[in-house]
C-alpha positions in Angstrom: 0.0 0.0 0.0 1.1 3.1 -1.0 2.9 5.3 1.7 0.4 8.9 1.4 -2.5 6.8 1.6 -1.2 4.5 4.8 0.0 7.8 6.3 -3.4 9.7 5.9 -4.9 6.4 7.5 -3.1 6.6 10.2 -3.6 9.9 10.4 -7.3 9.4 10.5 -7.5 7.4 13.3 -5.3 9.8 15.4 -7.7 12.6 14.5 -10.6 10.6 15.6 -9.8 10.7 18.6 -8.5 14.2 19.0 -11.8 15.6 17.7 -13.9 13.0 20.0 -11.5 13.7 23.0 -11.9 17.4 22.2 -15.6 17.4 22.0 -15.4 15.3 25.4 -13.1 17.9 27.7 -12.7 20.7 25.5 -9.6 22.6 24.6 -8.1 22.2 28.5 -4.7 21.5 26.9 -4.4 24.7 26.0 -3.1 25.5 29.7 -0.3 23.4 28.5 3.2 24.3 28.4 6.0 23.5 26.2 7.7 21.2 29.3 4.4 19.8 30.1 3.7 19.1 26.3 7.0 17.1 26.2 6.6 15.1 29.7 3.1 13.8 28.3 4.9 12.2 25.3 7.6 11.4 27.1 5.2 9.4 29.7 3.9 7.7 26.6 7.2 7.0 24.6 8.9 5.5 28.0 5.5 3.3 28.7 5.8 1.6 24.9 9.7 0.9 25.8 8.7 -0.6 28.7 6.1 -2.8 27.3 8.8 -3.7 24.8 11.0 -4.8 27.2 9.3 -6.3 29.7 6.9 -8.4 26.7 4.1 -7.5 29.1 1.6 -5.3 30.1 -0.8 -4.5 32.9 -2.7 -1.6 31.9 -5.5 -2.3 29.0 -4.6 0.3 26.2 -1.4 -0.8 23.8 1.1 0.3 22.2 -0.7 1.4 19.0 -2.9 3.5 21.7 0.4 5.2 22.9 1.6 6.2 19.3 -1.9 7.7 18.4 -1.6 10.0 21.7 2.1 11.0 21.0 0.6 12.0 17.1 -2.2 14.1 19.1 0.3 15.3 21.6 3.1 16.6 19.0 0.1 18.3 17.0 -1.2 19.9 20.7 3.0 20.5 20.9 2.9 22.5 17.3 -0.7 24.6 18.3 0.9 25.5 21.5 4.9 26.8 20.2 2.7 28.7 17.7 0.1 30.2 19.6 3.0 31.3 21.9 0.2 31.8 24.6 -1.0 28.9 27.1 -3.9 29.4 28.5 -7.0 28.6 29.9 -9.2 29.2 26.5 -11.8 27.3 25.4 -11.8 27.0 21.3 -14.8 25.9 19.1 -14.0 22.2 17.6 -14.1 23.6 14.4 -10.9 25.4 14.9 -9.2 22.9 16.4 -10.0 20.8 13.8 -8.3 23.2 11.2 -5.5 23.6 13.3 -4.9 19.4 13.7 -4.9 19.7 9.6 -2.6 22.6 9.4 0.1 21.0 11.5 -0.7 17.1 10.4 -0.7 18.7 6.8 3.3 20.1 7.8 4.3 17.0 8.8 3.1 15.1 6.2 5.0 17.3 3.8 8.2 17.3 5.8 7.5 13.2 6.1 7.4 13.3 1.8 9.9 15.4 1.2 12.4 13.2 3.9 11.3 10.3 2.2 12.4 11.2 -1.4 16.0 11.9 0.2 15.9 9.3 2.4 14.3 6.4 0.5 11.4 5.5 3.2 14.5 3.6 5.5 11.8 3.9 8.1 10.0 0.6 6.6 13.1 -1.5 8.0 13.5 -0.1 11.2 11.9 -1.9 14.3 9.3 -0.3 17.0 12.0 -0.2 19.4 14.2 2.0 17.4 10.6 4.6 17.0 10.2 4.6 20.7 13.8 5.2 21.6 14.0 8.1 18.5 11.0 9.9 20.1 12.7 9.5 23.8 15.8 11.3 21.8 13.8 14.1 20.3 12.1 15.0 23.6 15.5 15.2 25.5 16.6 17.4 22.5 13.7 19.2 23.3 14.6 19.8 26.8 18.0 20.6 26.3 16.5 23.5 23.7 14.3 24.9 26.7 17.3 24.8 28.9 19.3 27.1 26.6 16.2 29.5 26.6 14.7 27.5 23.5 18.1 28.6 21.2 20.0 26.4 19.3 23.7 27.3 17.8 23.3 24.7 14.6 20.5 22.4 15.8 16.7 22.5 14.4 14.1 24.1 17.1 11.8 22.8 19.0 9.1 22.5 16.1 11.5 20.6 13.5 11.9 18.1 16.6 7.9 17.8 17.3 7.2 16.9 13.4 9.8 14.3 14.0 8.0 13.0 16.5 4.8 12.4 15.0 6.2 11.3 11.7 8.3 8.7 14.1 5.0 7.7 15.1 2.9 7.4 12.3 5.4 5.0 11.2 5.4 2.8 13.7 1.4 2.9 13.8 1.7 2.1 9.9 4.1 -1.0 10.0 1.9 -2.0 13.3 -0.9 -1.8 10.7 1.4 -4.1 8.6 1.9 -6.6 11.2 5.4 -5.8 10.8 5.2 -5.1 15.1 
């Protein structure tokens, strides 16, 4: 199956449940800061290496659940570094919706245009090397807020957030596979 269509898949599902979850609490993660933004995928990138490791799990959702919430968490990552202004705001579901296709839209493009140099090497890595990349990307991430969010030669925080969704829109596609 062709790539764009697996990735809008994928996509799909993620947005589900960001629209449903949205609809359900509201726009509360707009309160959310940069450093709070990162811990919640980090929570979810360290749970998935654990359940890797240990073959086991005791809590129902998996680790395809865990990808899907660090996709909606690196989108809620891009709304928030560009609104620039956390807060407690509640926003209509229509514009959340257009923001979640705005950023997913980014990624995607930054995920095609990777992929042309990079010829799609993500197809023969394994789920363990996804969930340790992400874990790398949100230390990166922490290392740019602890240098006041500037970087001499490195990409910013953003670059490092479409990373991380693309990371995990791959593993949620070879998952799909039954490559994982």
């Amino acid at each position: 199956m062709e790539t764009n269509l697996q990735y809008d898949q994928a996509i799909s599902q993620c947005q589900d449940i960001f629209i449903k979850k949205t609809k359900d609490y509201g726009t509360a993660w707009r309160v959310l800061r940069t450093i709070s933004v990162v811990d919640q995928i980090f929570i979810k990138a360290l749970r998935i290496r654990t359940i890797q490791d240990k073959q086991t799990q005791k809590v129902q959702d998996g680790i395809p659940s865990e990808f899907k919430g660090i996709v909606n968490y690196a989108v809620i990552g891009l709304i928030q570094l560009a609104l620039n202004n956390p807060a407690v705001e509640e926003v209509p579901v229509e514009k959340v919706a257009a923001w979640y296709e705005q950023y997913v839209l980014f990624a995607k493009n930054t995920m095609l245009d990777k992929n042309h140099d990079y010829g799609e090497a993500w197809r023969d890595m394994s789920q363990e090397s996804f969930a340790d990349l992400i874990l790398v990307k949100l230390l990166r991430i922490k290392q740019i807020l602890a240098n006041d969010g500037e970087t001499l030669i490195s990409e910013g925080i953003d670059a490092n957030y479409v990373d991380i969704l693309n990371y995990a829109i791959f593993a949620l596609i070879l998952i799909e596979e039954g490559k994982h």
